[in-house]
C-alpha positions in Angstrom: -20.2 -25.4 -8.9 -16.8 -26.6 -7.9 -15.4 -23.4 -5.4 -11.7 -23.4 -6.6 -10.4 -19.9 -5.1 -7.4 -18.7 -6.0 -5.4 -16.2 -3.6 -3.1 -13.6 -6.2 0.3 -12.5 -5.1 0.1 -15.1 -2.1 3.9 -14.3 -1.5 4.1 -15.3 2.5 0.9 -14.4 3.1 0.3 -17.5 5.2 -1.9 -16.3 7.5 -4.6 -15.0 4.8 -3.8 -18.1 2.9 -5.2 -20.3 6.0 -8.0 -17.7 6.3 -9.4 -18.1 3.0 -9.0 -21.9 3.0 -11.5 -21.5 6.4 -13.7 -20.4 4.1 -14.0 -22.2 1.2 -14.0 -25.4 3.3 -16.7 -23.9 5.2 -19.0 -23.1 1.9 -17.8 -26.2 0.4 -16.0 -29.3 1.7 -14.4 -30.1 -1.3 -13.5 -26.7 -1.8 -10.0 -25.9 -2.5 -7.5 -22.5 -2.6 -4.8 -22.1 -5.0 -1.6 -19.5 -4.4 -0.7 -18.0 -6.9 2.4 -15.8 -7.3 4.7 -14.3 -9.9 7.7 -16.0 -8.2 7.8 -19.7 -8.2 10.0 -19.4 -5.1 7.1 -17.9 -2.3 6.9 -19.2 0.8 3.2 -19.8 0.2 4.0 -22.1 -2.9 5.1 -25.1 0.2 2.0 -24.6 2.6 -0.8 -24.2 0.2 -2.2 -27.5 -1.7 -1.7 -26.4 -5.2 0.8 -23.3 -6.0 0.2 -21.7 -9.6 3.3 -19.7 -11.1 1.3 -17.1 -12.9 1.8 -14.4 -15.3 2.5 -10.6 -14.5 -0.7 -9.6 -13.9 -0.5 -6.9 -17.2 -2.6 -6.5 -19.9 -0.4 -8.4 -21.8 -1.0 -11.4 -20.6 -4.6 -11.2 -20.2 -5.2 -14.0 -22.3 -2.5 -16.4 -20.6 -3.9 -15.8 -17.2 -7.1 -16.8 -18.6 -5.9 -19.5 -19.9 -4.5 -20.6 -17.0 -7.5 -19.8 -15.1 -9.6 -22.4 -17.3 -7.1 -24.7 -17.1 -7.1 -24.6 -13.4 -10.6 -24.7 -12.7 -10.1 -21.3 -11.0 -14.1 -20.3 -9.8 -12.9 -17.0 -8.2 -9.9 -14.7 -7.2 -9.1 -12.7 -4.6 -6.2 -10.3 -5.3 -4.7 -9.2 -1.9 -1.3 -7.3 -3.3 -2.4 -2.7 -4.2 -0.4 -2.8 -7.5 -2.1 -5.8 -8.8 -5.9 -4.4 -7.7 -6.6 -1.8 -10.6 -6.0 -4.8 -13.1 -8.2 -7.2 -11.5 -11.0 -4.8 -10.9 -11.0 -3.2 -14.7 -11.0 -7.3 -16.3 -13.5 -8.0 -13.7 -16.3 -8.0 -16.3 -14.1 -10.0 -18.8 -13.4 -12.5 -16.4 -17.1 -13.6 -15.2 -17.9 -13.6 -18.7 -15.8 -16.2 -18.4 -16.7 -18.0 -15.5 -14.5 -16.2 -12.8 -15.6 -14.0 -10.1 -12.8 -11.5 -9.2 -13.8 -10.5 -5.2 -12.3 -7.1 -5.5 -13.9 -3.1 -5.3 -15.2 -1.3 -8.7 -12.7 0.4 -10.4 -13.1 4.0 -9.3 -13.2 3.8 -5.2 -9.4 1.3 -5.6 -8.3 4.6 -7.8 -9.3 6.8 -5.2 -8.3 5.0 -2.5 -4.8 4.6 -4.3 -4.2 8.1 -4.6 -3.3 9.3 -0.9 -3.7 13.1 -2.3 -7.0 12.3 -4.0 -8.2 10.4 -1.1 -7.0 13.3 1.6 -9.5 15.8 -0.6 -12.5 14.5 0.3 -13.0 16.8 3.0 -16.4 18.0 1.6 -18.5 15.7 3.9 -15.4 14.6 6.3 -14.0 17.7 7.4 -12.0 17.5 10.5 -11.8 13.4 9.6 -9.5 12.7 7.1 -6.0 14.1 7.4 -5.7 16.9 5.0 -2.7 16.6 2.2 -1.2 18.6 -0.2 1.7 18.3 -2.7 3.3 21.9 -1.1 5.0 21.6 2.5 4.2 25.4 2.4 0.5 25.1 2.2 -0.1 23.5 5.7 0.1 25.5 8.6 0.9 22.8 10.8 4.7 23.2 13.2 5.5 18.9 12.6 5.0 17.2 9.3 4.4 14.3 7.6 5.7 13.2 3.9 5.3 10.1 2.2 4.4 9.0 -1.7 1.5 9.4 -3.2 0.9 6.3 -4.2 2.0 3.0 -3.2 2.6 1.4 0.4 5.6 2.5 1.0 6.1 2.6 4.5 9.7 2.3 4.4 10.2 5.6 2.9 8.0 7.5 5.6 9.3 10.5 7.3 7.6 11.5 10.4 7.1 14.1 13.1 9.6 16.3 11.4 9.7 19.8 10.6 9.2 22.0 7.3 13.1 22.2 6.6 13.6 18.3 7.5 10.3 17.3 5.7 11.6 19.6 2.6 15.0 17.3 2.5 13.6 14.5 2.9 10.9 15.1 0.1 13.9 14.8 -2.4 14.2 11.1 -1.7 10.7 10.7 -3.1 9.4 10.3 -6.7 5.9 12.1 -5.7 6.0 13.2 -2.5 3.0 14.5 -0.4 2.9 16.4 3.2 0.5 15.7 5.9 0.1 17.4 9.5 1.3 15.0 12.0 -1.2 13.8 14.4 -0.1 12.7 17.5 -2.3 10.0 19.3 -2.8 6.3 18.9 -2.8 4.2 15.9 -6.2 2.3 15.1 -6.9 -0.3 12.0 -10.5 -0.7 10.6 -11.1 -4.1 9.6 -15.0 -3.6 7.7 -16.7 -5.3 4.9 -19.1 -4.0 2.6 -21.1 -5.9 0.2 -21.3 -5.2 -3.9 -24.2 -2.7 -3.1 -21.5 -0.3 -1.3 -23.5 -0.9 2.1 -21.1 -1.8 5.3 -22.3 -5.2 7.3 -19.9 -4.6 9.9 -16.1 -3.1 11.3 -14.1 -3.7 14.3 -10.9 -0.9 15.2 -8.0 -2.8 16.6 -5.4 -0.3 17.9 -1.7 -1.0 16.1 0.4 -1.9 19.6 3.6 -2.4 17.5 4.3 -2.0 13.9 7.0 -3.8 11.6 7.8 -2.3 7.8 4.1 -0.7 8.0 2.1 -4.2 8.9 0.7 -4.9 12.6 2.6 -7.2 14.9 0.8 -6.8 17.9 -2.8 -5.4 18.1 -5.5 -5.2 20.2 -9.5 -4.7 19.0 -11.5 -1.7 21.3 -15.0 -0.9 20.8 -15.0 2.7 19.6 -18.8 3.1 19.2 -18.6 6.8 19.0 -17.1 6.4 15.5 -19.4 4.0 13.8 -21.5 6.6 11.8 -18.8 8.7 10.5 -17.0 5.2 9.4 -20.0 4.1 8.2 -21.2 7.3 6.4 -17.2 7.5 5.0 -17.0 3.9 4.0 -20.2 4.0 1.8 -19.4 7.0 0.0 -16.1 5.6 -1.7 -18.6 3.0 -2.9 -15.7 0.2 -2.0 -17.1 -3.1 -1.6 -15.3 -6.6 -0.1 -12.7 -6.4 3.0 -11.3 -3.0 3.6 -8.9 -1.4 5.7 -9.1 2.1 7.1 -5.8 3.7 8.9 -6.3 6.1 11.2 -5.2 7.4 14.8 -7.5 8.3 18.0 -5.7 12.3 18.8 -4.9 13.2 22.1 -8.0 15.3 22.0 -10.1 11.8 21.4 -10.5 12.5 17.5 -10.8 10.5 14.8 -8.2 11.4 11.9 -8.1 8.4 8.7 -4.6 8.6 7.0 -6.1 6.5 4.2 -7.9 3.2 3.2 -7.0 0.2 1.7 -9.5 -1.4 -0.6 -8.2 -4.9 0.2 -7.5 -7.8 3.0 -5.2 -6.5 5.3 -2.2 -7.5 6.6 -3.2 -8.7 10.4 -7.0 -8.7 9.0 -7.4 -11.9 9.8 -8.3 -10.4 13.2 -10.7 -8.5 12.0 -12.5 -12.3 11.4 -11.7 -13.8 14.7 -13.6 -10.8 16.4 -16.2 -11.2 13.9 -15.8 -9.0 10.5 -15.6 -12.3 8.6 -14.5 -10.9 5.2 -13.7 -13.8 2.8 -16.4 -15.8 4.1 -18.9 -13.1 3.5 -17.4 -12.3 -0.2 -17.8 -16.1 -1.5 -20.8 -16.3 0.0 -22.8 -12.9 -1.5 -20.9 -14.2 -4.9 -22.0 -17.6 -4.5 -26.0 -15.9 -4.3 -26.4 -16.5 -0.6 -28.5 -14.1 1.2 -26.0 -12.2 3.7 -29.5 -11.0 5.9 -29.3 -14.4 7.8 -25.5 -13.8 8.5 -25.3 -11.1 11.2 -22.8 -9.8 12.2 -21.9 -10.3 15.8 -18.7 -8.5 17.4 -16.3 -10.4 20.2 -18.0 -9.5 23.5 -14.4 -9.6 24.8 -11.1 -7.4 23.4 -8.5 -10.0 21.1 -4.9 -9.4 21.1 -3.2 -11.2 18.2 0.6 -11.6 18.1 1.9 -11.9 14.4 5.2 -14.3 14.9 7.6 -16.5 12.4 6.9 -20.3 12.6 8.5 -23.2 11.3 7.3 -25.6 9.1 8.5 -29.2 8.3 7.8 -30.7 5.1 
């Protein structure tokens, strides 16, 4: 088959556009990536070799997308954007019936992971792990608070380290505001991939040295092997499948406390590949039929800083 990938809401997403290309040329020489975007006007559109103006991805306009699809050649998607991931994962079905392979996670683990409140419950098997939540500032005994929204990134509208009456006020600015404890320690990223049988091949934690509007611009990978089980044992039972990202922050005390998970490629995933979690590679391949047992997975022997930077580009 012809591997024609297209990357959904490519926006400026340069450096996972040049990832996936890696690839796809790397399955198939003649293999080729297609940005896509709801905005003709994405930075993306002049750096990738064929730019697609698509649809809102609604179900609407399942049938045009499609039909642009088909049109295109398009042999598989990869949606990398959380509003558009619910809609790719419930067509998914519809879509290899046509000949398309969405790479994205079932239905039900992007729902939970969506859902910061939802996902902050599952203390069942992961007490003590994942940062409890709750909808009521009153209901956590904790002296310095975090609020956010439930849903969404929304990084920009995240109040932190304050107390109940500040956390209170500044739960008004929010549509559907939740209230965390705040954990004081060191922010960590896990960059894993798991294949369609829910079972982690590997992860890498790369400690967040500076962040800009929520994404990594400076990070560093550590080798935090005291943690592998319990990310392991969490990772598998959201049943997620394809790249992932799990937030978290190593405690003062050495603890491990996740904030949430993304069921996507992350922003400064790409090094999560170059210290050996290689995601997109991986995903074509176990869709492609390939057997992932002869692909180990081997970690950088050495740490990896990565610096996220502007660049130019002449045309």
């Amino acid at each position: 088959m012809t591997l024609r990938v297209m990357l959904s809401s490519a926006g400026a997403k340069v450096p996972l556009l040049r990832a996936l290309e890696h690839a796809v040329k790397t399955l198939s020489p003649t293999g080729q990536v297609i940005a896509a975007d709801l905005s003709d006007q994405v930075v993306c559109r002049y750096l990738a070799n064929e730019f697609w103006a698509m649809p809102a991805t609604e179900d609407a306009q399942l049938d045009n997308i499609l039909r642009g699809c088909q049109q295109q050649n398009i042999s598989h998607i990869l949606p990398s954007r959380d509003g558009e991931l619910l809609f790719w994962a419930k067509h998914q079905v519809f879509f290899r019936q046509h000949g398309v392979d969405i790479l994205v996670a079932p239905t039900d683990a992007i729902t939970q992971c969506l859902d910061k409140l939802t996902f902050a419950q599952l203390t069942t098997d992961f007490d003590g792990v994942i940062i409890p939540a709750s909808r009521k500032a009153c209901e956590l005994s904790a002296p310095r608070l975090v609020v956010k929204e439930r849903f969404g990134a929304g990084s920009q509208s995240l109040g932190l380290n304050l107390n109940h009456s500040q956390a209170l006020q500044h739960a008004q600015q929010l549509s559907q505001p939740i209230f965390q404890p705040f954990v004081k320690g060191q922010e960590i990223s896990i960059d894993a991939w798991l294949s369609r049988d829910h079972q982690l091949k590997g992860h890498i934690c790369r400690y967040r040295e500076k962040v800009v509007h929520g994404e990594s611009q400076v990070s560093s990978t550590v080798t935090l092997p005291q943690f592998d089980s319990v990310i392991r044992a969490l990772l598998e039972s959201l049943r997620l499948s394809g790249p992932v990202v799990l937030q978290a922050i190593i405690d003062n005390d050495g603890g491990l406390n996740v904030i949430e998970c993304n069921s996507r490629f992350g922003g400064a995933s790409t090094l999560g590949i170059r210290a050996g979690v290689d995601s997109l590679y991986w995903s074509l391949a176990e869709s492609l039929g390939h057997d992932l047992s002869g692909l180990p997975f081997t970690p950088a022997s050495q740490p990896i800083r990565q610096v996220r930077h502007a660049s130019d580009h002449y045309l």
